[in-house]
ZALUMTI-341688 format. One line per 4 residues: their letters; for each residue x, y, z of C-alpha. Coordinates in Angstrom, 2 decimals. Each point is the difference from the previous one (the first is absolute). Layout:
! ZALUMTI-341688
a	X,Y,Z; ...
! end
This chain:
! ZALUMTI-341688
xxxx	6.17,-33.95,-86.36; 2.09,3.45,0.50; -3.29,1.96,-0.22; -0.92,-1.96,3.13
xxxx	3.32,-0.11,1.78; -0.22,4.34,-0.76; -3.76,-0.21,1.34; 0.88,-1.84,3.13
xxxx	3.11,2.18,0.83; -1.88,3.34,-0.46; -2.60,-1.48,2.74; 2.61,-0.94,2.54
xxxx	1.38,3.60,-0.79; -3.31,1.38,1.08; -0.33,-2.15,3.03; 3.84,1.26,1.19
xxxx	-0.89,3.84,-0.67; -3.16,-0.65,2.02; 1.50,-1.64,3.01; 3.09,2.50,-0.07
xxxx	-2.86,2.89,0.15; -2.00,-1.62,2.52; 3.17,-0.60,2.71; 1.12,3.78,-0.92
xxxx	-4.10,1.32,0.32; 0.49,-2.01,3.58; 3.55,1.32,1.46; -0.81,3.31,-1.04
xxxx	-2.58,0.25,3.02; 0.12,1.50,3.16; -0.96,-3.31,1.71; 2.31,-1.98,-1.77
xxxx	2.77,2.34,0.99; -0.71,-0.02,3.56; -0.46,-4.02,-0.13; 3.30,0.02,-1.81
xxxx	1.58,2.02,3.10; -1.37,-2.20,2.70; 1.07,-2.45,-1.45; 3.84,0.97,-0.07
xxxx	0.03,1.46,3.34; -1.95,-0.97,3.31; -0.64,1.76,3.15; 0.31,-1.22,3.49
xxxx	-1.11,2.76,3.02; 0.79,-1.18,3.28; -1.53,2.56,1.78; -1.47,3.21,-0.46
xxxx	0.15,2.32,3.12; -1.19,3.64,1.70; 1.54,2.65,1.49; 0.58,-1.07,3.96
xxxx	-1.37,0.95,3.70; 1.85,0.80,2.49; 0.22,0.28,3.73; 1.31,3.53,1.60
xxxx	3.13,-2.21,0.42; -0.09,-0.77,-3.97; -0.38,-3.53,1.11; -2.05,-1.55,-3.35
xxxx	-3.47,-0.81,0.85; -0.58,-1.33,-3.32; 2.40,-2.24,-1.99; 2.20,-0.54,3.04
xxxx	-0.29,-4.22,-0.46; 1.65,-1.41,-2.98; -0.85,-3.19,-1.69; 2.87,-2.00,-2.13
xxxx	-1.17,-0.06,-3.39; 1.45,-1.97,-2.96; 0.02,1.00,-4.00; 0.12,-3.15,-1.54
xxxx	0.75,-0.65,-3.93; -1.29,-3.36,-0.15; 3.25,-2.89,-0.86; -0.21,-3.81,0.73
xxxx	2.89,0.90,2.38; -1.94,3.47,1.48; -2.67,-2.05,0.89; 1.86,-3.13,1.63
xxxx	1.55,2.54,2.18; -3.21,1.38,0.79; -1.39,-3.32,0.74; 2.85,-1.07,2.28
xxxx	-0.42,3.69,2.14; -3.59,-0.55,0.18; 0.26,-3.97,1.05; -1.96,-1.22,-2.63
xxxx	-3.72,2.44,1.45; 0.12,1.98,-3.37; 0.29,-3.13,-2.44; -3.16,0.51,-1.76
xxxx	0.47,3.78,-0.54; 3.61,0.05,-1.07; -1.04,-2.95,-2.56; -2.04,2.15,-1.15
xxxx	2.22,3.09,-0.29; 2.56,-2.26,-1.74; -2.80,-1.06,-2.80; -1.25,3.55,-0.16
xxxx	3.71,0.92,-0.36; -0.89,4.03,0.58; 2.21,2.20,2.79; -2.27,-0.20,3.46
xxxx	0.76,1.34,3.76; -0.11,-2.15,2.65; 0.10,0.13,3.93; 2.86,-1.33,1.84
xxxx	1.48,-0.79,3.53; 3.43,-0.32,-0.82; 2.47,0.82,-2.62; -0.04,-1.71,-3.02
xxxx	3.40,-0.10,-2.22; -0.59,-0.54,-3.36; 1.36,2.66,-3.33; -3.66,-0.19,-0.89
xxxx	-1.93,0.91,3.03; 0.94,3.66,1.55; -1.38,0.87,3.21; -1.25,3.32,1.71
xxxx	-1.60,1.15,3.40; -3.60,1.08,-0.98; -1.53,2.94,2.63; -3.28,-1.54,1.20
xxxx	-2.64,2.97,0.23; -1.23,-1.30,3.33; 0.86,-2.32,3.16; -2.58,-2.47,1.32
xxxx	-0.32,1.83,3.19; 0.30,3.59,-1.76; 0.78,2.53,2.40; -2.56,2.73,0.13
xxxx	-2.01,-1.32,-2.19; -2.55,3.20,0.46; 2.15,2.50,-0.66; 2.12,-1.90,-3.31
xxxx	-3.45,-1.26,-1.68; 0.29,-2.26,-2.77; -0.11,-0.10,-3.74; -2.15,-1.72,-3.19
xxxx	0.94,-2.74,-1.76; 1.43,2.72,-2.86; 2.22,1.58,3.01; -2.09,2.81,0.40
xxxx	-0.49,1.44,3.68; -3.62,-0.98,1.20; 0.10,1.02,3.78; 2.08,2.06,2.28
xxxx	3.35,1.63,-0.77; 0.20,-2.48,-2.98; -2.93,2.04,-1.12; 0.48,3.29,1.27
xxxx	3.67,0.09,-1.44; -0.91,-1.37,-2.75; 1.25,1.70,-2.86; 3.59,0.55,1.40
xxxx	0.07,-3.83,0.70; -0.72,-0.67,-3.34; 2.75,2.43,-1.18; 2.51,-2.03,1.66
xxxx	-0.54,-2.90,-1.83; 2.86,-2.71,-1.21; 0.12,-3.15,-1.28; 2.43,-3.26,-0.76
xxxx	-0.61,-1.09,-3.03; 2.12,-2.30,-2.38; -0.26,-0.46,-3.97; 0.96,-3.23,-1.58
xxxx	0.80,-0.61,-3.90; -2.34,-3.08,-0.58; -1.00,-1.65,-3.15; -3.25,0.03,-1.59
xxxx	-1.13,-2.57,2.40; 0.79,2.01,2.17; 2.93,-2.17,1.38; 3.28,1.66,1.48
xxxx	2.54,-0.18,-2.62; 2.96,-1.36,1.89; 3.05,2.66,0.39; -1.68,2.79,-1.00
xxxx	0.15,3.15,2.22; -2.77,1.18,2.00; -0.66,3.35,1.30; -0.54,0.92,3.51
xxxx	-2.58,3.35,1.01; 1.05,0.59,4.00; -1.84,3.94,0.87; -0.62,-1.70,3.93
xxxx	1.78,2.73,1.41; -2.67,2.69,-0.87; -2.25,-1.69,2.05; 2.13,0.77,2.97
xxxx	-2.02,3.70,-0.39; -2.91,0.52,1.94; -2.20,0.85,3.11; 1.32,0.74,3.20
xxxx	-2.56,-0.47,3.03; -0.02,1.09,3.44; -0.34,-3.57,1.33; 2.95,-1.79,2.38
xxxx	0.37,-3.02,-1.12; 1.03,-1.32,4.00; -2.49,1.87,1.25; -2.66,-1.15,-2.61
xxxx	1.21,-3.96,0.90; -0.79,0.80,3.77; -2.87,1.90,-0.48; -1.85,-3.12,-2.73
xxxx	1.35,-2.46,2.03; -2.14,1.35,3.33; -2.91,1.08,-2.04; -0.75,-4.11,-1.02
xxxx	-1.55,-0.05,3.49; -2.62,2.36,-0.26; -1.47,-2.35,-2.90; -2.14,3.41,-1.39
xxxx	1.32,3.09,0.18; 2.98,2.66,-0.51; 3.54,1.48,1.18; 1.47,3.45,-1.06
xxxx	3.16,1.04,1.17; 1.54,3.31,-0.28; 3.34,2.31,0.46; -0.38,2.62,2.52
xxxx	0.01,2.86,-1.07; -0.38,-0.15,-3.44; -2.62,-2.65,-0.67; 1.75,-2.29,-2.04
xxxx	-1.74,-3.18,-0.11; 2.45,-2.91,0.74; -2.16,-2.51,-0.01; -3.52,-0.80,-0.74
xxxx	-1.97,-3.65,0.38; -3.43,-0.92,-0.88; -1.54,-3.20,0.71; -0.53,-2.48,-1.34
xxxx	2.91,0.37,-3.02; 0.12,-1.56,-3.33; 2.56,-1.48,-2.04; 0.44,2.18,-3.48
xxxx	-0.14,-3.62,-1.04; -3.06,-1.01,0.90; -2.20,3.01,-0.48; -2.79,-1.65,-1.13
xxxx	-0.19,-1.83,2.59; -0.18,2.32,2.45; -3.03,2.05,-1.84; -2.13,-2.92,0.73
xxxx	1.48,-0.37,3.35; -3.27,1.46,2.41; 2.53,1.44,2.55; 1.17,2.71,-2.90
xxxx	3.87,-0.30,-0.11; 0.22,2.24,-3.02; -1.61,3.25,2.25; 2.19,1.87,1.51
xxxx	-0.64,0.39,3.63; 2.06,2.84,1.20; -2.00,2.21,-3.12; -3.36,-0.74,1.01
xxxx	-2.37,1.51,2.48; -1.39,-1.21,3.47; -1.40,1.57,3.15; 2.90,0.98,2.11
xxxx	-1.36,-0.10,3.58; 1.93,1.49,2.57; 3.13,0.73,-2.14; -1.97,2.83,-0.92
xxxx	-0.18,1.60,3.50; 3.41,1.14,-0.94; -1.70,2.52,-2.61; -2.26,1.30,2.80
xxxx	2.84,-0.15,2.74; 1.91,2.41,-2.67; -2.88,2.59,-0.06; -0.20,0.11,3.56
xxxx	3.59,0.76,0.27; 0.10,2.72,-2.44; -2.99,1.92,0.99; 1.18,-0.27,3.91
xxxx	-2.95,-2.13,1.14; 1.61,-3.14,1.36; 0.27,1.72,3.75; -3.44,-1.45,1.46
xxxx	-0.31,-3.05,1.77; -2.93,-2.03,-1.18; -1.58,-2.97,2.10; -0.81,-2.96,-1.37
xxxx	-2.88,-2.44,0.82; 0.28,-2.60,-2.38; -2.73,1.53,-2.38; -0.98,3.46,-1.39
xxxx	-3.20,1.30,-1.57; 0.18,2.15,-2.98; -3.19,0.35,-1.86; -1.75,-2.71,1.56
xxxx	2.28,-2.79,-0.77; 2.44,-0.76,2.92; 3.47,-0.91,-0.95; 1.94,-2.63,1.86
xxxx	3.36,-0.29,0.60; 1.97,-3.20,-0.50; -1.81,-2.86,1.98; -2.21,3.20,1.49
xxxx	3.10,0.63,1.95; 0.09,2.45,2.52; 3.04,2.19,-0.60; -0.16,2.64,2.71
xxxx	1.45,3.38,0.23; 1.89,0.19,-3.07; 2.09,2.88,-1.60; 1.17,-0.20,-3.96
xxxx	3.26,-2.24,0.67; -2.55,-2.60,2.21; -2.48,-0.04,-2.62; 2.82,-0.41,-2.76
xxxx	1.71,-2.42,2.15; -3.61,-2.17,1.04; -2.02,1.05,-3.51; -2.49,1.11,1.55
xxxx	-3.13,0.30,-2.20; -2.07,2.46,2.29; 2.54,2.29,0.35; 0.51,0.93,-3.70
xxxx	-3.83,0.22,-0.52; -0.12,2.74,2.60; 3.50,1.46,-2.03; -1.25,-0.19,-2.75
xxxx	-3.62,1.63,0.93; 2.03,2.85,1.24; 2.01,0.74,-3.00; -2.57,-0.57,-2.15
xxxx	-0.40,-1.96,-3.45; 1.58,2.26,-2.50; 3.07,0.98,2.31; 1.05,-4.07,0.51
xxxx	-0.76,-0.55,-3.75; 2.39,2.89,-1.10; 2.67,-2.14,1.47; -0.50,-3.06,-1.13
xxxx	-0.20,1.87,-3.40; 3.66,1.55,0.81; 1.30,-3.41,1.03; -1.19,-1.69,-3.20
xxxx	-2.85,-1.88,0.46; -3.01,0.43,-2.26; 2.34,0.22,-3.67; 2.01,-2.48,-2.23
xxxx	3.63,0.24,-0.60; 1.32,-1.35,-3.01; 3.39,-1.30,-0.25; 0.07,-0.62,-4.36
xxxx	-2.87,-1.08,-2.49; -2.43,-2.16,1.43; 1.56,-0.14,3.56; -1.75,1.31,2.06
xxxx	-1.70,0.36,3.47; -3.39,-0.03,0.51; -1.02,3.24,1.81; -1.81,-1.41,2.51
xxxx	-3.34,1.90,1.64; -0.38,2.79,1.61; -3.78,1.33,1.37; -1.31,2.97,-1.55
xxxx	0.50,2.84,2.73; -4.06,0.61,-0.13; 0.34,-3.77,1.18; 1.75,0.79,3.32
xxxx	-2.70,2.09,1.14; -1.66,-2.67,0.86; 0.98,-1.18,3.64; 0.12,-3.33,-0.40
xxxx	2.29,0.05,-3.40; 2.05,2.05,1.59; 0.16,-2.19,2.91; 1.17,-2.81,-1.96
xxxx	2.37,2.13,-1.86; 2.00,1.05,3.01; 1.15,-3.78,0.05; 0.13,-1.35,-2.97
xxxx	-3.60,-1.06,-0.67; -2.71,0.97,-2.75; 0.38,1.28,-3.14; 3.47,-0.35,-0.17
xxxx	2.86,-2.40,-1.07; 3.74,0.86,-0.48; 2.59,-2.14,-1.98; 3.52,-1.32,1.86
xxxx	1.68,1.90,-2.36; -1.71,3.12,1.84; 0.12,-1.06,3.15; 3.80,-0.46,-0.25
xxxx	0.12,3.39,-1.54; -1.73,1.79,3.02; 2.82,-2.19,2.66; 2.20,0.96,-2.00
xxxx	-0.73,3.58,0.11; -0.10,-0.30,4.26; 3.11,-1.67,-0.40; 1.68,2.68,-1.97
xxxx	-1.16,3.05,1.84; -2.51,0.88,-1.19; 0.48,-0.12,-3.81; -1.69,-1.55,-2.55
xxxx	1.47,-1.26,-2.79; -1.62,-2.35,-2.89; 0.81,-3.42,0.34; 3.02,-1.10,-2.77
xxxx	-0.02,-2.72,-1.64; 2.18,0.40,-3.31; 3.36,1.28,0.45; 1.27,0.64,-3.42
xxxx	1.01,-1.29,-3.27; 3.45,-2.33,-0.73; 2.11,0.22,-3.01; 1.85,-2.59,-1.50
xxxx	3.40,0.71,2.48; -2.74,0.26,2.74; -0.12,3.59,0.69; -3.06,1.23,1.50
xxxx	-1.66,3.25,-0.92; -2.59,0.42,2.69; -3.98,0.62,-0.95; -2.26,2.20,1.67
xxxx	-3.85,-0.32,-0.35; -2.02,3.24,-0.24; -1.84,-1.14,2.41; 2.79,-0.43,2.84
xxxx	-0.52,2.87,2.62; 2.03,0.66,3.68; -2.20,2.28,2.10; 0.12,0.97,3.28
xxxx	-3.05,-1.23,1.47; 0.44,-0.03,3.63; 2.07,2.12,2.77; 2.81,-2.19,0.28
xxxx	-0.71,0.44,3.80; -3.41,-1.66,-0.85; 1.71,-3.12,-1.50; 2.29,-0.14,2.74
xxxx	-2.42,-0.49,2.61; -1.87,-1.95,-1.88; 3.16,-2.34,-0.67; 0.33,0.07,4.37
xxxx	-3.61,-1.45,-0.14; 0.26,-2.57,-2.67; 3.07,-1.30,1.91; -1.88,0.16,3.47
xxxx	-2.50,-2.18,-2.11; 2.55,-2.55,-1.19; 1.44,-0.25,3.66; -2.50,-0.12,2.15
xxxx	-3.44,0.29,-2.05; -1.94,-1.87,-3.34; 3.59,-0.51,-2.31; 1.44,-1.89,3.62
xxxx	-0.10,-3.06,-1.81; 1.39,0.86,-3.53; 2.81,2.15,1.43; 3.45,-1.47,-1.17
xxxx	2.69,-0.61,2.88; 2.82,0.83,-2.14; -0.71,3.55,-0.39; -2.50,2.82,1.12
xxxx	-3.44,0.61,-1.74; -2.80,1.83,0.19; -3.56,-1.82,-1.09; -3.80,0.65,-0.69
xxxx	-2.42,-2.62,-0.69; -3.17,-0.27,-0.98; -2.79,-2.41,-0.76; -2.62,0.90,-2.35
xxxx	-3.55,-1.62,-0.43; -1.29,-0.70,-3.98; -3.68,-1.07,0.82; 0.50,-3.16,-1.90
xxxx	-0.42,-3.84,1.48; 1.36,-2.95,-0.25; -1.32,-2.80,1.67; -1.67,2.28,2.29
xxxx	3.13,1.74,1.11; 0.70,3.62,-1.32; 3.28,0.13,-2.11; 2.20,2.75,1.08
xxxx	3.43,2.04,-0.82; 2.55,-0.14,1.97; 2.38,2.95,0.05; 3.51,0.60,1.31
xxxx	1.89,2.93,-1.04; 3.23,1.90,1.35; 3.93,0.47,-0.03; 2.87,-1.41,1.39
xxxx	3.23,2.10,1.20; 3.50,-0.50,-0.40; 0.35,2.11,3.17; 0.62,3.67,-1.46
xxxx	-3.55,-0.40,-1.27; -2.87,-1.72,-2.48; 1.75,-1.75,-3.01; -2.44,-2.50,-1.27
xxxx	-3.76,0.13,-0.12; -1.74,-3.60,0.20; -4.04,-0.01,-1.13; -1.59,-3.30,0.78
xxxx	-3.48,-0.74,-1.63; -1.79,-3.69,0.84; -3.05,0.07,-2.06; -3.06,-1.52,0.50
xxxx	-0.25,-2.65,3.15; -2.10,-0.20,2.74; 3.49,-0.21,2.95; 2.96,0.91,-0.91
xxxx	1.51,-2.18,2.95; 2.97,2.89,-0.04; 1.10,-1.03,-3.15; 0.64,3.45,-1.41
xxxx	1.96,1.43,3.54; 2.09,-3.61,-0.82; 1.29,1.22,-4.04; 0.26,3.66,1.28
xxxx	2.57,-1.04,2.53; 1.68,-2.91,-2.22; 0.25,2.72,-2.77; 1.52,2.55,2.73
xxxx	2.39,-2.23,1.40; 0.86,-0.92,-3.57; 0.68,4.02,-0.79; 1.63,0.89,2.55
xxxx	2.64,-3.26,0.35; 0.57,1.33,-3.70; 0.53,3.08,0.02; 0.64,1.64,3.66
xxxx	3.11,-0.71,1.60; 0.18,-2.12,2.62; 1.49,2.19,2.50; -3.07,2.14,-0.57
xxx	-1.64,0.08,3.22; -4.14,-0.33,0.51; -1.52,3.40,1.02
! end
């Protein structure tokens, strides 16, 4: 009997020494030590954030709207406070939370008192109705920047990352255990470091807020003389919210207008206005009949309108087609593409990775030996399209005098106390590319345009302006109408001279029933009510 009382102890013995091997064999792992340690404590991010954009103003164009967000450590009383905030439309989820019993973040509208729910003000990356949703971009589901500054920026953004994020001692269930501590992670305020842009924030409000009526198209605004952008618009926009959307959308809200290329029509008689000027040809009268014949093809004017004797500030001031084909014939292909070259048409300007213009087309000067290319070069016609961002860079250079300076888009970079180190791009140039008495007289004939000529009917009444437009044909057809762009470009004065320049683009319908003179002069008006003083008198 004690040989088998012995036998049966000495297996139980085994069975122990086995077991106690097989739990140490098990908690000596790697796994079972991290189990072990998510076990005891639990995380809770609210929110994970980038590095901000701002306005020249450092107004926040990211993060500026703030949503109430609760951290919740799930209690029988928690979540009857909870339920009584909410009026009863979260029952089934904050059941659920209670059973579950694990720390979870939660929206809310008002404040909610309660030792177990904290509350914090959570940055939301976007608004609805983003402002300049072109220039910001957006970002991937991981927070990465996919589009725009968001993308060009990107590794800076990322830098200035934070995060809220609380750690709760919890059971092995995973449970809070009641009265324990619980750890809070704020780093928020690095993300106050960031990218500083060019854009005005009132200005950009004025300028989107016009450019809804053109339904297709673009505004650029810029600072004379420097060529600062202050505000930029392409329609349609997006939402950063709803960018899938929009890819599938067939009106293309994701491209960015004011970067892409299009014939420029009669804005471009500026380029061959310029050459006139500087090589002291613009003396001669030229008569116009309505039509002109260069290389066998005539060339009409407007309607075949019959313009008369004109001199450069008429045919500025009634775009007269015939008259630049003749001007243009004079100076000669090579000469008029030189300065278009000098003003910056035919090359890209980058403003950071991946943001970029699109260089637009130029004709190969063996092209423009041909009469008839060079005939529909002289006005914006051919083998040529221009972006707004150029076009707003050649007013601008009028407007200034005669210089040319890149177009800016990115100020400079933010610390955390918000001081701004300002960024240059290699590829930013000033150049003298006119005789400022050139410019100037061009400036009297863009005004004598606005006044009494094609801009009559965009000019704003709150301030002085000077204005070419320009309508350019594509060849395509809709509905057996030709779709065409509609062009208004210029500047408007504070009275000691050009301040802003306003470039207009209407893409792509057969009549633009003066829709693009209309958002030039709303966007003027706008400016100047802004910015001039009001005992600034009209010129």
């Amino acid at each position: 009997m004690k040989r088998k009382a012995y036998g049966l102890f000495f297996v139980l013995l085994l069975m122990l020494c086995a077991s106690v091997f097989s739990i140490l064999n098990v908690s000596g792992t790697t796994e079972y030590v991290m189990a072990a340690g998510r076990q005891s404590v639990y995380q809770l991010t609210l929110v994970k954030a980038r590095g901000a954009i701002y306005d020249c103003n450092l107004n926040p164009l990211t993060g500026g709207k703030r949503t109430r967000v609760a951290a919740v450590a799930p209690t029988i009383e928690s979540i009857g406070a909870l339920e009584q905030a909410t009026g009863g439309t979260q029952r089934e989820r904050l059941a659920a939370a209670l059973e579950n019993g694990k720390p979870f973040a939660m929206e809310l509208n008002q404040k909610v008192s309660h030792n177990c729910i904290e509350q914090f003000w959570i940055p939301q990356r976007y608004e609805e109705d983003q402002l300049a949703p072109h220039v910001v971009g957006y970002v991937d589901g991981s927070g990465n920047g996919v589009s725009g500054i968001e993308y060009a920026m990107d590794d800076l953004l990322s830098q200035a990352s934070g995060e809220i994020t609380l750690y709760y001692r919890v059971d092995a269930l995973g449970r809070v255990i009641a009265g324990a501590n619980r750890q809070l992670v704020d780093t928020m305020d690095k993300t106050k470091a960031g990218v500083v842009l060019t854009i005005d924030s009132q200005i950009q409000e004025i300028v989107e807020r016009a450019a809804r009526k053109l339904q297709k198209g673009a505004v650029v605004v810029t600072e004379v003389p420097n060529g600062k952008v202050r505000a930029l618009a392409s329609v349609p926009d997006y939402s950063p919210y709803e960018v899938g959307a929009a890819a599938s959308d067939p009106d293309s809200p994701l491209v960015n207008r004011a970067f892409s290329a299009y014939s420029p029509g009669s804005v471009f008689k500026l380029v061959t206005a310029a050459q006139q000027m500087e090589e002291k040809a613009d003396s001669y009268s030229f008569s116009c009949t309505g039509s002109i014949n260069a290389g066998g093809m005539i060339f009409q004017c407007i309607d075949g309108t019959a313009h008369g004797v004109l001199d450069l500030r008429g045919a500025l001031e009634h775009s007269c087609n015939c008259y630049f084909v003749s001007a243009a014939r004079a100076l000669g292909g090579q000469s008029v593409l030189e300065m278009a070259y000098n003003l910056g048409f035919g090359s890209s300007q980058e403003f950071g990775r991946g943001l970029s213009t699109s260089p637009g087309l130029l004709p190969e000067p063996s092209a423009l030996e041909n009469t008839r290319a060079l005939a529909n070069f002289s006005f914006g016609q051919g083998d040529l399209t221009v972006t707004p961002m150029q076009v707003a860079g050649m007013i601008n250079t009028i407007a200034s005098g005669g210089k040319y300076s890149s177009l800016k888009l990115i100020e400079g970079t933010a610390d955390q106390e918000l001081n701004v180190t300002p960024v240059q791009s290699a590829q930013e140039k000033a150049i003298q590319v006119l005789e400022h008495s050139t410019a100037k007289r061009l400036q009297n004939y863009l005004e004598s345009a606005a006044s009494s000529g094609t801009g009559r009917a965009g000019a704003p009444s709150s301030c002085a302006s000077g204005i070419k437009t320009g309508t350019a044909q594509t060849g395509i057809y809709e509905n057996g109408e030709e779709l065409l762009h509609f062009w208004y470009t210029g500047y408007i004065s504070d009275g000691t001279g050009p301040k802003y320049t306003i470039t207009v683009l209407r893409e792509s319908t057969p009549d633009d029933y003066g829709m693009a003179a209309k958002v030039f002069q709303e966007i003027g008006e706008g400016i100047s009510q802004l910015r001039f003083s009001p005992e600034t008198p009209k010129e």
